[in-house]
C-alpha positions as CSV (number, residue, x, y, z in Angstrom):
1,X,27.0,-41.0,-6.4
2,X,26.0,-37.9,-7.9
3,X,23.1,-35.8,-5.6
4,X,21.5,-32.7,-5.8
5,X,22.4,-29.5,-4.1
6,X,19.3,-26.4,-3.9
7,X,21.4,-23.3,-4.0
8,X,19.7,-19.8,-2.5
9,X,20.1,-16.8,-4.0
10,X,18.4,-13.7,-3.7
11,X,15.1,-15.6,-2.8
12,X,15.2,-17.7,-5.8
13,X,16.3,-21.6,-5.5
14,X,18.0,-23.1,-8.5
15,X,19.0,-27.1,-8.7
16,X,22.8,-28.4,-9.8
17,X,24.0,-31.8,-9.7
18,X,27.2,-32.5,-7.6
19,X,29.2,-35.6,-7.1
20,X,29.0,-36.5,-2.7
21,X,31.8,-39.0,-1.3
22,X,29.1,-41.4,0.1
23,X,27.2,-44.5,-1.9
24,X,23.9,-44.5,-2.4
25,X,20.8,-43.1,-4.2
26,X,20.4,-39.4,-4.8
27,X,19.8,-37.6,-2.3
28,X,18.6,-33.9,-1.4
29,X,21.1,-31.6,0.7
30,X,20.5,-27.7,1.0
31,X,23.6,-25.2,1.3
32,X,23.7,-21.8,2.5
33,X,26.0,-19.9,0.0
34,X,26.6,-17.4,2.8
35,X,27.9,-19.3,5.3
36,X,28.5,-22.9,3.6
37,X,27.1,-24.8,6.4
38,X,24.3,-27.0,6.8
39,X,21.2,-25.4,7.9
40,X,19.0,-27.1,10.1
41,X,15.7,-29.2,9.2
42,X,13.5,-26.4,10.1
43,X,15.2,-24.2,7.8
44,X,15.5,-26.6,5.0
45,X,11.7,-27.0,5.5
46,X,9.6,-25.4,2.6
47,X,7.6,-22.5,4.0
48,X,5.3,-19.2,3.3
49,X,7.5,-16.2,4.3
50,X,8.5,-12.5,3.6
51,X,11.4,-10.8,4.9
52,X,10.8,-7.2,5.9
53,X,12.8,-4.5,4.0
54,X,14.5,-1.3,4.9
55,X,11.3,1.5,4.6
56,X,12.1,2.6,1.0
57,X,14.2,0.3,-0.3
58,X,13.9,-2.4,-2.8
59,X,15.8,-5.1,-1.0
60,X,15.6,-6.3,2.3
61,X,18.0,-5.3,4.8
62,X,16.7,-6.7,8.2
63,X,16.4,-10.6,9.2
64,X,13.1,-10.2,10.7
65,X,11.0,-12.5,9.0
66,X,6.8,-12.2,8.6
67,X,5.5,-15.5,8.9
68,X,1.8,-14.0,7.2
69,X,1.0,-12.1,4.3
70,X,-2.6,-10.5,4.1
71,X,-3.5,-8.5,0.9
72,X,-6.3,-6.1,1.0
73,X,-8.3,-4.9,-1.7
74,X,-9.7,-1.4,-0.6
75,X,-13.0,-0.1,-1.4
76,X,-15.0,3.6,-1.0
77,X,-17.0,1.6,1.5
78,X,-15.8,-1.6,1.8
79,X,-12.3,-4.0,2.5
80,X,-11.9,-7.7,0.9
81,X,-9.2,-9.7,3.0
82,X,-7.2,-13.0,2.2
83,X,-4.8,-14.1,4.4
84,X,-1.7,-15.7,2.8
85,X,-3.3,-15.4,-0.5
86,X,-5.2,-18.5,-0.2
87,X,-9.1,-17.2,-1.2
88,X,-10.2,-20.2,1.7
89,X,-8.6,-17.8,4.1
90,X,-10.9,-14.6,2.9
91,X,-12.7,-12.6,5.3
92,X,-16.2,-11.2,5.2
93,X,-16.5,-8.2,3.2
94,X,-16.1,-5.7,6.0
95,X,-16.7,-2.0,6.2
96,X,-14.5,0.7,6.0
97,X,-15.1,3.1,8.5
98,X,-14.0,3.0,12.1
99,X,-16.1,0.0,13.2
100,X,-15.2,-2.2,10.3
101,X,-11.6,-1.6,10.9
102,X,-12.0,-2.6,14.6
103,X,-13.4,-5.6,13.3
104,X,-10.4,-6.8,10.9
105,X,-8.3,-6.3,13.8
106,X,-10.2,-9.0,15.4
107,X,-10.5,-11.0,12.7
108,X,-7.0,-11.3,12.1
109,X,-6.2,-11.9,16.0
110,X,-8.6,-15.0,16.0
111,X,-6.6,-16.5,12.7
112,X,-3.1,-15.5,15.0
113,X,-1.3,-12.8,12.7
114,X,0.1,-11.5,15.4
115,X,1.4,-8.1,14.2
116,X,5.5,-8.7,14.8
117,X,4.9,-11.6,12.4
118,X,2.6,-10.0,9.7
119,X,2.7,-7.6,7.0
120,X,-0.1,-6.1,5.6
121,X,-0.1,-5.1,1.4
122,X,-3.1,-2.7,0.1
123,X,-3.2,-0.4,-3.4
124,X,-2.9,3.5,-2.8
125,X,-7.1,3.4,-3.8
126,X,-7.3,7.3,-4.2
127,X,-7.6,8.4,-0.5
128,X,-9.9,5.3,0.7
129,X,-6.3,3.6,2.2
130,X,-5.3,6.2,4.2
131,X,-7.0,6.1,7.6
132,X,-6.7,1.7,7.4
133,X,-3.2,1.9,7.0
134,X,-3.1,4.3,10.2
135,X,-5.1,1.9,12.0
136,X,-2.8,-1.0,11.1
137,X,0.3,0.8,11.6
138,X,-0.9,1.9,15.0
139,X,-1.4,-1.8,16.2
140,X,1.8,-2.9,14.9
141,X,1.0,-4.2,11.3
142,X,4.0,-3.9,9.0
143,X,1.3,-1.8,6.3
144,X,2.9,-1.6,2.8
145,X,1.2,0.7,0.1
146,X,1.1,-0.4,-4.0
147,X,0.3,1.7,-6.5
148,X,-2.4,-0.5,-8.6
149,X,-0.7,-0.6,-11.5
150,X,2.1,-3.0,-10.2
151,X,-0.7,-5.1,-8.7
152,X,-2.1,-5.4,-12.3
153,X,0.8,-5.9,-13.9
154,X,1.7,-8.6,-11.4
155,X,-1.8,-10.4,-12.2
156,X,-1.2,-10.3,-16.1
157,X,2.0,-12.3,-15.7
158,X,0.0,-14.7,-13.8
159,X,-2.1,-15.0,-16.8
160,X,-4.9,-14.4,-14.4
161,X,-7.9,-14.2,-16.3
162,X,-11.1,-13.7,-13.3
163,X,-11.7,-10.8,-11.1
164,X,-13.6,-10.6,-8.0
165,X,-13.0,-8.7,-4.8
166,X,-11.7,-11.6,-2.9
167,X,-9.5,-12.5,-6.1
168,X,-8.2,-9.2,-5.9
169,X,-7.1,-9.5,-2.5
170,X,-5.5,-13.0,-2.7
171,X,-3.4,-11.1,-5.6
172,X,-2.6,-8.6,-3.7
173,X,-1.2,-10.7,-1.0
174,X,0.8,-13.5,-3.4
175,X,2.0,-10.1,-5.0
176,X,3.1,-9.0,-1.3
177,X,4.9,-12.7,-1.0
178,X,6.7,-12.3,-4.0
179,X,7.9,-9.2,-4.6
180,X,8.2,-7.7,-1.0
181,X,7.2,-4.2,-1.2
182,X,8.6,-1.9,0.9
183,X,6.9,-1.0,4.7
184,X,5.1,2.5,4.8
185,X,5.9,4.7,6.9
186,X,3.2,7.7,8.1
187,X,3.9,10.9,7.2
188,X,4.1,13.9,10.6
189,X,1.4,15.7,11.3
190,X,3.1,18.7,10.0
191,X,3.5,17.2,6.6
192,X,-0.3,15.7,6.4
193,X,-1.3,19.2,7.6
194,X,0.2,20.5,4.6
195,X,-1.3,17.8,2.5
196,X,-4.4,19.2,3.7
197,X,-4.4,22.4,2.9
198,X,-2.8,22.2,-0.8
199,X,-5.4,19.5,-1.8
200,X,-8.1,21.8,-0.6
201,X,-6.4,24.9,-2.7
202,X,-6.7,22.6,-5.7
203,X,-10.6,22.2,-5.3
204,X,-11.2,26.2,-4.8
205,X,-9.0,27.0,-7.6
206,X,-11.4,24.7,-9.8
207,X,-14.3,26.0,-8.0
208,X,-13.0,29.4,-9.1
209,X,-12.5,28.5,-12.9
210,X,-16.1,26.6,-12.3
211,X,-17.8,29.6,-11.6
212,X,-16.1,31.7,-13.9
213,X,-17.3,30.0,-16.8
214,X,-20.9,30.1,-15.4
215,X,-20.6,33.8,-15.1
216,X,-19.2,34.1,-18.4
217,X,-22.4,32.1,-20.0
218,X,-24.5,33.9,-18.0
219,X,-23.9,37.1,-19.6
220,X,-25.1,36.1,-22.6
221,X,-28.3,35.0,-22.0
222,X,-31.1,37.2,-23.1
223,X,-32.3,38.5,-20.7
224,X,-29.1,38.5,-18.0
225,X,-30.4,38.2,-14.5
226,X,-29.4,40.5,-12.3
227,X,-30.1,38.5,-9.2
228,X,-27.6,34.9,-10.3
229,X,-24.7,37.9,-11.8
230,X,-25.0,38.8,-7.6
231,X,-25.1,35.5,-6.7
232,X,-22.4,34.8,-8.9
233,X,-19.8,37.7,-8.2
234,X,-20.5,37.2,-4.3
235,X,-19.1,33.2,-5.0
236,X,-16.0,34.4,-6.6
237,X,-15.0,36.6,-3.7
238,X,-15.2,34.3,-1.5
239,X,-13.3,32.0,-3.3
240,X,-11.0,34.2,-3.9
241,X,-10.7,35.1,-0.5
242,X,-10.4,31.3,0.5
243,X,-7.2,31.3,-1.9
244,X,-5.3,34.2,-0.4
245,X,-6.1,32.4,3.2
246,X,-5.0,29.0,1.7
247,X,-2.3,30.5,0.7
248,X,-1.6,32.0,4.2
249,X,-1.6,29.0,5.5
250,X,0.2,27.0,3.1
251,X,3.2,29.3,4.0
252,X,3.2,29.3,7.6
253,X,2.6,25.1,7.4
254,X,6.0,25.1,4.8
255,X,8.2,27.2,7.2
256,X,7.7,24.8,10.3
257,X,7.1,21.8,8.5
258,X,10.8,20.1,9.8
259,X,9.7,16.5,7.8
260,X,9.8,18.3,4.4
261,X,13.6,17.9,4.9
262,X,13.3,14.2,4.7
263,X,11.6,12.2,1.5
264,X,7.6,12.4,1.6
265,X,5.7,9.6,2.7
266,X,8.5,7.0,2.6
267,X,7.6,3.3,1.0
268,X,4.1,5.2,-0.4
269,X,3.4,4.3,-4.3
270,X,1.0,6.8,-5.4
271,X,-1.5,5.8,-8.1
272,X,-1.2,8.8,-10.4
Protein backbone atom coordinates (compact mmCIF):
# COMPACT_ATOMS: atom_id res chain seq x y z
CA UNK A 1 0.00 0.00 0.00
CA UNK A 2 1.28 3.30 -0.58
CA UNK A 3 2.41 5.30 3.01
CA UNK A 4 3.96 8.38 3.76
CA UNK A 5 7.54 8.99 4.43
CA UNK A 6 8.53 12.75 6.50
CA UNK A 7 11.87 13.59 5.07
CA UNK A 8 14.36 16.12 7.25
CA UNK A 9 16.29 18.47 5.80
CA UNK A 10 17.93 21.37 7.08
CA UNK A 11 15.21 21.66 9.81
CA UNK A 12 12.37 21.73 7.51
CA UNK A 13 10.13 18.45 7.09
CA UNK A 14 8.55 17.91 3.66
CA UNK A 15 5.84 14.79 2.97
CA UNK A 16 6.24 12.21 -0.22
CA UNK A 17 4.35 9.24 -0.86
CA UNK A 18 6.21 5.90 -1.20
CA UNK A 19 5.01 2.46 -2.02
CA UNK A 20 5.95 -0.09 1.54
CA UNK A 21 6.02 -4.06 0.93
CA UNK A 22 3.46 -4.64 3.71
CA UNK A 23 -0.71 -4.51 3.46
CA UNK A 24 -2.57 -2.26 5.06
CA UNK A 25 -3.70 1.37 5.56
CA UNK A 26 -1.35 4.24 5.39
CA UNK A 27 0.81 4.60 7.59
CA UNK A 28 3.43 7.26 8.99
CA UNK A 29 7.29 6.25 9.03
CA UNK A 30 10.14 8.87 9.59
CA UNK A 31 13.74 8.47 7.87
CA UNK A 32 16.82 9.97 8.67
CA UNK A 33 18.36 11.00 5.25
CA UNK A 34 21.75 10.89 6.97
CA UNK A 35 21.96 7.76 8.16
CA UNK A 36 18.83 5.91 6.48
CA UNK A 37 17.84 4.21 9.63
CA UNK A 38 14.92 4.33 11.66
CA UNK A 39 15.07 6.67 14.54
CA UNK A 40 13.54 5.86 17.65
CA UNK A 41 10.00 7.00 18.98
CA UNK A 42 11.41 9.69 21.07
CA UNK A 43 13.01 11.14 18.13
CA UNK A 44 10.15 10.74 15.82
CA UNK A 45 8.24 12.54 18.59
CA UNK A 46 7.25 16.23 17.65
CA UNK A 47 8.97 18.62 19.94
CA UNK A 48 10.17 22.46 20.76
CA UNK A 49 13.96 22.55 20.08
CA UNK A 50 16.98 24.60 18.87
CA UNK A 51 20.22 23.37 18.11
CA UNK A 52 23.12 25.59 19.19
CA UNK A 53 25.45 26.97 16.37
CA UNK A 54 29.07 27.56 15.94
CA UNK A 55 29.55 31.38 17.68
CA UNK A 56 29.31 33.36 14.44
CA UNK A 57 28.04 31.24 12.13
CA UNK A 58 24.84 30.88 10.40
CA UNK A 59 24.39 27.10 10.63
CA UNK A 60 24.73 24.91 13.35
CA UNK A 61 27.70 22.95 13.77
CA UNK A 62 27.34 21.22 17.23
CA UNK A 63 24.59 18.40 18.24
CA UNK A 64 23.90 19.97 21.55
CA UNK A 65 20.43 20.55 21.57
CA UNK A 66 18.46 23.52 23.81
CA UNK A 67 15.41 22.07 24.93
CA UNK A 68 14.06 26.06 25.88
CA UNK A 69 13.90 29.16 24.14
CA UNK A 70 13.31 32.46 26.22
CA UNK A 71 13.09 35.71 24.29
CA UNK A 72 13.62 38.99 26.06
CA UNK A 73 12.44 42.15 25.18
CA UNK A 74 14.91 44.76 26.87
CA UNK A 75 13.96 47.93 28.29
CA UNK A 76 16.02 51.31 29.79
CA UNK A 77 14.50 50.07 33.00
CA UNK A 78 12.74 47.21 32.56
CA UNK A 79 12.91 43.22 30.93
CA UNK A 80 9.62 41.39 29.49
CA UNK A 81 10.28 37.47 29.52
CA UNK A 82 8.36 34.51 27.69
CA UNK A 83 9.59 31.27 27.89
CA UNK A 84 9.20 29.13 24.72
CA UNK A 85 7.28 31.90 23.14
CA UNK A 86 4.10 30.88 24.65
CA UNK A 87 2.82 34.59 26.30
CA UNK A 88 1.15 31.94 29.31
CA UNK A 89 4.77 31.39 30.13
CA UNK A 90 5.56 35.38 30.59
CA UNK A 91 7.27 36.65 33.56
CA UNK A 92 6.51 39.68 35.61
CA UNK A 93 7.94 42.71 34.19
CA UNK A 94 11.21 42.77 36.12
CA UNK A 95 13.84 45.38 36.60
CA UNK A 96 16.86 45.85 34.93
CA UNK A 97 19.46 46.53 37.28
CA UNK A 98 21.43 44.16 39.38
CA UNK A 99 18.50 42.94 41.57
CA UNK A 100 16.02 42.42 38.81
CA UNK A 101 18.54 40.29 36.99
CA UNK A 102 19.03 38.16 40.14
CA UNK A 103 15.54 37.74 40.08
CA UNK A 104 15.15 36.29 36.32
CA UNK A 105 17.66 33.96 37.27
CA UNK A 106 15.37 32.55 39.79
CA UNK A 107 12.62 32.81 37.86
CA UNK A 108 13.84 30.79 35.18
CA UNK A 109 15.39 28.07 37.76
CA UNK A 110 11.80 27.45 39.33
CA UNK A 111 10.23 26.93 35.57
CA UNK A 112 13.66 24.35 35.15
CA UNK A 113 15.69 26.11 32.15
CA UNK A 114 18.47 24.76 33.38
CA UNK A 115 21.19 26.73 31.55
CA UNK A 116 23.05 23.61 29.45
CA UNK A 117 19.60 23.21 28.00
CA UNK A 118 18.57 26.91 27.34
CA UNK A 119 19.29 29.68 25.08
CA UNK A 120 18.51 32.97 25.79
CA UNK A 121 17.62 35.64 22.42
CA UNK A 122 17.44 39.60 23.26
CA UNK A 123 17.69 42.77 20.62
CA UNK A 124 21.05 44.85 20.81
CA UNK A 125 18.56 47.78 22.64
CA UNK A 126 21.33 50.57 22.45
CA UNK A 127 23.47 49.67 25.43
CA UNK A 128 20.43 48.54 27.90
CA UNK A 129 21.58 44.59 26.81
CA UNK A 130 24.83 44.67 27.70
CA UNK A 131 25.31 44.04 31.45
CA UNK A 132 21.99 41.12 31.18
CA UNK A 133 23.73 39.35 28.62
CA UNK A 134 26.97 39.28 31.03
CA UNK A 135 24.84 38.05 33.70
CA UNK A 136 23.39 35.33 31.65
CA UNK A 137 26.47 34.28 30.01
CA UNK A 138 28.13 34.12 33.49
CA UNK A 139 25.60 31.47 34.76
CA UNK A 140 25.69 29.52 31.75
CA UNK A 141 22.86 30.79 29.51
CA UNK A 142 23.64 30.32 25.75
CA UNK A 143 22.83 34.55 25.34
CA UNK A 144 22.37 35.36 21.64
CA UNK A 145 22.14 39.14 20.55
CA UNK A 146 19.62 40.46 17.43
CA UNK A 147 19.79 43.49 15.89
CA UNK A 148 15.91 44.67 16.07
CA UNK A 149 15.46 45.02 12.73
CA UNK A 150 15.50 41.10 12.03
CA UNK A 151 13.12 40.76 14.99
CA UNK A 152 10.78 43.18 13.09
CA UNK A 153 11.08 41.81 10.03
CA UNK A 154 10.48 38.33 11.37
CA UNK A 155 7.06 39.70 12.97
CA UNK A 156 5.84 41.22 9.63
CA UNK A 157 6.07 37.91 7.99
CA UNK A 158 3.97 36.67 10.76
CA UNK A 159 1.54 39.11 9.71
CA UNK A 160 1.61 40.13 13.35
CA UNK A 161 -0.47 42.96 13.69
CA UNK A 162 -0.51 43.77 18.10
CA UNK A 163 2.36 44.97 20.08
CA UNK A 164 2.93 44.72 23.71
CA UNK A 165 5.99 44.07 25.77
CA UNK A 166 5.14 40.61 26.49
CA UNK A 167 4.19 40.15 22.63
CA UNK A 168 7.42 41.37 21.93
CA UNK A 169 9.14 38.91 23.95
CA UNK A 170 7.16 35.78 22.73
CA UNK A 171 8.48 37.17 19.21
CA UNK A 172 11.55 37.28 20.10
CA UNK A 173 11.79 33.85 21.40
CA UNK A 174 9.61 32.01 18.35
CA UNK A 175 12.16 34.22 16.28
CA UNK A 176 15.00 32.46 18.38
CA UNK A 177 13.21 28.83 17.60
CA UNK A 178 13.13 29.49 14.09
CA UNK A 179 15.89 30.99 12.81
CA UNK A 180 18.67 30.09 15.40
CA UNK A 181 20.82 33.03 15.88
CA UNK A 182 24.13 32.59 16.58
CA UNK A 183 25.53 32.46 20.57
CA UNK A 184 27.37 35.71 21.76
CA UNK A 185 30.31 35.66 22.86
CA UNK A 186 31.76 38.59 25.44
CA UNK A 187 34.25 40.66 24.20
CA UNK A 188 38.00 40.91 26.67
CA UNK A 189 38.36 43.32 28.85
CA UNK A 190 40.97 44.76 26.78
CA UNK A 191 38.60 45.25 23.92
CA UNK A 192 35.48 46.67 26.17
CA UNK A 193 38.23 48.90 27.64
CA UNK A 194 38.73 50.34 24.36
CA UNK A 195 35.08 50.48 23.64
CA UNK A 196 35.11 52.64 26.55
CA UNK A 197 37.28 55.10 25.90
CA UNK A 198 36.36 55.68 22.02
CA UNK A 199 32.64 56.04 22.91
CA UNK A 200 33.57 58.63 25.52
CA UNK A 201 35.86 60.55 22.79
CA UNK A 202 32.73 60.68 20.57
CA UNK A 203 30.75 62.59 23.38
CA UNK A 204 33.72 65.25 24.08
CA UNK A 205 34.21 65.80 20.47
CA UNK A 206 30.34 66.83 20.31
CA UNK A 207 30.67 68.55 23.53
CA UNK A 208 33.52 70.44 21.83
CA UNK A 209 31.48 71.37 18.51
CA UNK A 210 28.49 72.06 21.31
CA UNK A 211 30.29 74.73 22.87
CA UNK A 212 31.79 76.14 20.03
CA UNK A 213 28.64 77.14 18.50
CA UNK A 214 27.58 78.75 21.84
CA UNK A 215 30.69 80.72 21.79
CA UNK A 216 30.24 81.63 18.43
CA UNK A 217 26.45 83.07 19.16
CA UNK A 218 27.66 84.49 22.06
CA UNK A 219 29.80 86.93 20.36
CA UNK A 220 27.14 88.49 18.79
CA UNK A 221 25.06 89.42 21.28
CA UNK A 222 24.86 93.00 22.16
CA UNK A 223 26.26 93.54 24.74
CA UNK A 224 28.95 90.24 24.88
CA UNK A 225 29.50 89.15 28.39
CA UNK A 226 32.69 89.03 29.44
CA UNK A 227 32.08 86.70 32.33
CA UNK A 228 30.11 83.38 29.98
CA UNK A 229 33.26 84.23 26.92
CA UNK A 230 35.44 83.03 30.32
CA UNK A 231 33.24 80.54 31.19
CA UNK A 232 33.10 79.55 27.80
CA UNK A 233 36.87 79.48 26.64
CA UNK A 234 37.76 77.74 30.12
CA UNK A 235 35.12 74.69 28.76
CA UNK A 236 36.91 74.31 25.61
CA UNK A 237 40.22 73.70 27.20
CA UNK A 238 39.30 71.31 29.08
CA UNK A 239 37.78 69.55 26.50
CA UNK A 240 40.34 69.83 24.52
CA UNK A 241 42.55 68.61 26.93
CA UNK A 242 40.19 65.57 27.68
CA UNK A 243 40.72 64.71 23.70
CA UNK A 244 44.54 64.78 23.68
CA UNK A 245 44.23 62.32 27.04
CA UNK A 246 41.52 60.26 25.25
CA UNK A 247 43.59 59.97 22.72
CA UNK A 248 46.51 58.90 25.05
CA UNK A 249 44.80 56.36 26.05
CA UNK A 250 43.11 55.10 23.07
CA UNK A 251 46.71 54.43 21.86
CA UNK A 252 48.25 52.63 24.66
CA UNK A 253 44.62 50.43 24.96
CA UNK A 254 45.13 49.62 20.79
CA UNK A 255 48.84 48.46 21.20
CA UNK A 256 48.08 45.78 23.98
CA UNK A 257 44.74 45.08 22.99
CA UNK A 258 45.70 41.14 21.77
CA UNK A 259 41.58 40.44 20.96
CA UNK A 260 41.71 43.15 18.19
CA UNK A 261 43.42 40.33 16.26
CA UNK A 262 40.37 38.26 16.30
CA UNK A 263 36.60 39.56 14.94
CA UNK A 264 34.92 42.07 17.56
CA UNK A 265 32.28 40.89 19.63
CA UNK A 266 31.56 37.54 17.82
CA UNK A 267 27.68 36.51 17.21
CA UNK A 268 26.81 40.49 18.25
CA UNK A 269 24.18 42.21 15.64
CA UNK A 270 24.50 45.80 16.27
CA UNK A 271 21.40 47.99 15.74
CA UNK A 272 22.88 50.77 13.68
Amino acid sequence: MESWARHSHSGQHTCEPHRSSRSGAKSWSARDPFTQTQPSAAATKPEHKVTSIDQGSDHPSSLEVFMLMVGIDIGKTELFVCLDGDEQKAAKPCANTAAGHQNLLTWLHKRGAAPQKTQVVMESTSVYWEVLAFTLHDAGFKVSVVNPAKIKFFARSLLRRGKTDTLDAALIAQYGATMRPACWTPPEADVLELRALVRDRDVIVALITLEKSRRHAADHQAPPSATTQLWSDARLALLEQQVKAADQAISVATSGARALRAPFHRGFEPSD
